[in-house]
C-alpha positions in Angstrom: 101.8 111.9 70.5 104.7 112.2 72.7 103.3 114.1 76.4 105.7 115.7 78.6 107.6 113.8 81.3 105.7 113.2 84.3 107.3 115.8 87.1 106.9 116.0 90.6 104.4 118.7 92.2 102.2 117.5 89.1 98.5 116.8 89.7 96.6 114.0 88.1 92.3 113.3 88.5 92.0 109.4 88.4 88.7 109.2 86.0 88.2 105.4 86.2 89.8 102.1 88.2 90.6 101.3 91.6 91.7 105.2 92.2 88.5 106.8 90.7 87.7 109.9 92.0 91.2 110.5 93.8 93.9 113.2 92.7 97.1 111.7 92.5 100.1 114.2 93.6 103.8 113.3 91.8 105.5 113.8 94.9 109.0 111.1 93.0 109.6 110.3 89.7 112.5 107.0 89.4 113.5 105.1 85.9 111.1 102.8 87.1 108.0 104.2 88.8 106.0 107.3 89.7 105.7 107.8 93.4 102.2 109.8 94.2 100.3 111.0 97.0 96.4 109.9 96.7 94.4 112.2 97.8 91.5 112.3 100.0 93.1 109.0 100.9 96.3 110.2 101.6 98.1 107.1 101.5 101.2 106.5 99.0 100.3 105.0 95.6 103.2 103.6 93.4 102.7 103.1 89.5 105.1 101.6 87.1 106.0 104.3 84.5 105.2 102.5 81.6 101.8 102.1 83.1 101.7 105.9 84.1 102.0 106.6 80.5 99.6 103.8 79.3 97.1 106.0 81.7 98.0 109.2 80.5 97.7 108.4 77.0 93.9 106.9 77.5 93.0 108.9 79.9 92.8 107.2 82.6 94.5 110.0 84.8 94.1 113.5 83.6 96.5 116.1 84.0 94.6 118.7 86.4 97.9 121.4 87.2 100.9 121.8 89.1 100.7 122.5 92.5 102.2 125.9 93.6 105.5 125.1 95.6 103.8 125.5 99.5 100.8 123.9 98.7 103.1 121.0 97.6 105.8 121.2 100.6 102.8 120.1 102.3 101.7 117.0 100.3 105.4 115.6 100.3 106.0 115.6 103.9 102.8 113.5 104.4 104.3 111.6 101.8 107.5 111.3 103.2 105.5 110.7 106.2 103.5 107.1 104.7 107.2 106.1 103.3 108.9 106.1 106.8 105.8 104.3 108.2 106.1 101.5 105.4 101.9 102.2 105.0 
């Protein structure tokens, strides 16, 4: 089954791992990762794509909806925020 490429403002629930029980927010998509915002944590959280997709497919993230765009204005500048602080 091919899914849909991962896109920013995106919403993921983390059902099992390290991240259980966070939402991840896409907040930058490269070739070679997915950039999210963790949240309650709100710290960054940067996941190789091909292991984006290995947790897609098995569901270790589940796709929860896309964030209407001021919801998500918020979520990137704290993002933006954790990148220029080198959390």
């Amino acid at each position: 089954m091919v899914m849909d490429p991962v896109k920013k403002r995106q919403t993921y629930a983390v059902q099992t791992g390290d991240y259980v029980g966070q939402m991840f927010i896409v907040c930058e998509v490269t070739d070679v990762e997915v950039g999210c915002l963790a949240v309650p944590d709100m710290k960054n959280v940067k996941v190789p794509k091909d292991k984006w997709t290995i947790g897609r497919n098995s569901d270790i993230i589940e796709y929860v909806e896309t964030l209407p765009g001021e919801v998500y204005m918020i979520s990137e500048k704290q993002y933006i925020v954790n990148e220029d602080s080198n959390n």
